[in-house]
N, C-alpha and C positions, 0 to 999 in steps of 0.2 A: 344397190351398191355397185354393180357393171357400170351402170349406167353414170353415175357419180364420177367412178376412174376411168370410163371414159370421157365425159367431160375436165376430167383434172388434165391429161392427155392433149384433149382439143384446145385447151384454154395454154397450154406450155406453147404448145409447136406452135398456138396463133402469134403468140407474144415476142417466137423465136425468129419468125418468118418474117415479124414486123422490122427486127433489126437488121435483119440479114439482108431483107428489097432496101432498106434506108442505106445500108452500105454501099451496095450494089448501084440504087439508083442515082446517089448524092452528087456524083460529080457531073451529071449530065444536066443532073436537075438546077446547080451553083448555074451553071452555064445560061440555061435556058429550061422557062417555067413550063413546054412541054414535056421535060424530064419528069417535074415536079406530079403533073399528071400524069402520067403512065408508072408512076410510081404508085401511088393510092390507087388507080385503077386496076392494076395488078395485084393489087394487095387486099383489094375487098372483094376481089375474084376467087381471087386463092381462097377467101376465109369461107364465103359462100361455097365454094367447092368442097372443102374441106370437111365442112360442117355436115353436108350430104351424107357422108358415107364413112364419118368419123365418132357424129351421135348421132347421126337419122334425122337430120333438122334440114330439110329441103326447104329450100326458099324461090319465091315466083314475084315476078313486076309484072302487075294489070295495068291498063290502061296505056295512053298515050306517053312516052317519056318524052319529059321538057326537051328540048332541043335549045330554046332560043333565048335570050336574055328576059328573063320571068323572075318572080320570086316563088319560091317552094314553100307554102306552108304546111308543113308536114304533124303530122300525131307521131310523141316521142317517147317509148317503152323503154327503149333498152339500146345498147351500142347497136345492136343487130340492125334495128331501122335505118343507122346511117350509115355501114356497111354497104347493106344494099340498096339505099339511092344513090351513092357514091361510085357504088358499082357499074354506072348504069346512064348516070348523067355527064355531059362529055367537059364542061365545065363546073365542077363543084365551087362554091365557096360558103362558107357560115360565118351565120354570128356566131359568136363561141364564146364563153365566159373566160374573163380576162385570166384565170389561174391556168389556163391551160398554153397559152403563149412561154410559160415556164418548163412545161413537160416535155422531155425529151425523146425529139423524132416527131412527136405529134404536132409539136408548139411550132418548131421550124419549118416541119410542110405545110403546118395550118397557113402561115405566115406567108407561105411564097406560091400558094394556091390562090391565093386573095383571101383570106378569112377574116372576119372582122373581130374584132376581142374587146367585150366591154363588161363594166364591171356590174353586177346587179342589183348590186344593194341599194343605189341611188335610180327609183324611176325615171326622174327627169333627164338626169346626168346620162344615165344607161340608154336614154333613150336618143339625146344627143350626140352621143358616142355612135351611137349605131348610124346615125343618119349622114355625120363627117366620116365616119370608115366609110361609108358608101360610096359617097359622093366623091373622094378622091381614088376611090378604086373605081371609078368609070371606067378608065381606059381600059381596064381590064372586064370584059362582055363574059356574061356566064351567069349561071344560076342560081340564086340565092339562096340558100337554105334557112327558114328560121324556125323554131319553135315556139308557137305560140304560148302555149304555156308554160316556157323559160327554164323547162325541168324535163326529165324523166317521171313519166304518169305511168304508176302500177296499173294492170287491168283491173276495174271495175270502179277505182278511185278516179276522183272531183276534182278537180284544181281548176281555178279561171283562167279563163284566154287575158292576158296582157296587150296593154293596147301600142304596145311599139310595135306590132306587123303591121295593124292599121294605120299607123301613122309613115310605117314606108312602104305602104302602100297607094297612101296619098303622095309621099312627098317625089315618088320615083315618076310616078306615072305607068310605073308599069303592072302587066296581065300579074294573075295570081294563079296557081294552080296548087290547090287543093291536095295531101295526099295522107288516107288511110292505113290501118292497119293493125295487126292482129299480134305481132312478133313476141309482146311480151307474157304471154298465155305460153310462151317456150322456155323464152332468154329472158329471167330476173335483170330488176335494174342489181340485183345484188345476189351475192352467193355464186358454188359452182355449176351446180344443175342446169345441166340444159338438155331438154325436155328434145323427143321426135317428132314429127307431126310437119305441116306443112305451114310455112312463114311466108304471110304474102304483104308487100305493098304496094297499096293501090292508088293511081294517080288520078284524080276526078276530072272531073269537067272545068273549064277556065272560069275564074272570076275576072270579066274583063276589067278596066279601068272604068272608073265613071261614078261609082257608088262612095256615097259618104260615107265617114268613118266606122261611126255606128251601123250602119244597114250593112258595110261589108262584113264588121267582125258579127255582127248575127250568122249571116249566110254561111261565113266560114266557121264558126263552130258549130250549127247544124250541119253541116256536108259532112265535115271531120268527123265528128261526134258519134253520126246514124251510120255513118259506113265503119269507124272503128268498132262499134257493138255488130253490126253485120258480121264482119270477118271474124270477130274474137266468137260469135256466136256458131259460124262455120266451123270451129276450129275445136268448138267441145265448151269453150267457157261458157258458161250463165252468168249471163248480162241481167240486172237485177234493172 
């Protein structure tokens, strides 16, 4: 029950802090999309911080963090995961399900970070959308974010890789990096609880360019896959 009010606690002031940097940062961010950045950078600092020593939910980045214009295929549990790659990567942008271009604070910095928004329910369509947000967000260099499996994956739960990462990953040309992780054995896709323990995600080895569709989305759900059960396995969960 502590532990419950103090996640009810951590989840108010996350929510509070979230409006209060968007006030703060808005008029610098209108001007110029550096604002835009140091806005969300700031704010998934704070949350990471916060969390430390607010429920005991410390969180760590293994590995190399992307620097350079890459796509991020990341494993997606819970908000927490993209907290903290956002925390961390100096150019964020995602694909993001078009309902959220409506939510407010999130829809408008999603928007002037570069975030792509398409809608899911049509593969084809969804998959189009993704490749025209792309393709005219060039001018804008930085990091792709996507989720291959186009959701929030409880731990220990199945869902298929979708083959729109593969396909912008053929159609960019560009490197892929890989990234694991454990966070949702803390932070539910749902409910207040949020669990202590240590949250890590891990950034793997590059999938260069070069490989067909097929042979990439293998690779990449084995690497994803065997290191999410690794860390979630570190962290106390049985991995069946």
């Amino acid at each position: 029950m502590i532990q419950w009010i103090r996640s009810l606690i951590f989840i108010g002031q996350m929510y509070l802090m979230m409006f209060l940097m968007a006030l703060f940062f808005t008029p610098w961010a209108i001007v110029d999309r550096r604002g835009a950045f140091a806005a969300v950078h700031t704010y998934c600092r704070w949350v990471r911080w916060t969390a430390g020593w607010m429920v005991g939910l410390r969180s760590e980045i293994r590995g190399e963090v992307p620097t350079g214009e890459v796509l991020i295929a990341s494993k997606h549990q819970s908000f927490f995961d993209i907290i903290m790659i956002v925390s961390v990567v100096p150019r964020p942008k995602f694909i993001m399900k078009a309902s959220l271009k409506y939510a407010p604070i999130l829809g408008w910095y999603g928007k002037r970070i570069g975030c792509v928004a398409v809608d899911r329910g049509k593969r084809a369509q969804a998959i189009q959308q993704m490749l025209a947000g792309v393709q005219s967000g060039t001018q804008e260099p930085g990091q792709l974010i996507i989720y291959p499996q186009g959701t929030r994956v409880a731990p220990g739960a199945d869902r298929p890789y979708k083959i729109g990462t593969g396909v912008l990953y053929q159609q960019t040309g560009q490197a892929c990096v890989p990234a694991a992780t454990n966070v949702g054995v803390f932070w539910p896709r749902h409910g207040i609880l949020r669990k202590p323990g240590l949250a890590v995600v891990e950034f793997l080895p590059v999938i260069e360019p070069g490989l067909d569709t097929d042979a990439f989305m293998a690779e990449l759900k084995e690497v994803v896959e065997t290191n999410s059960d690794r860390l979630m396995a570190e962290a106390g969960f049985r991995v069946s």
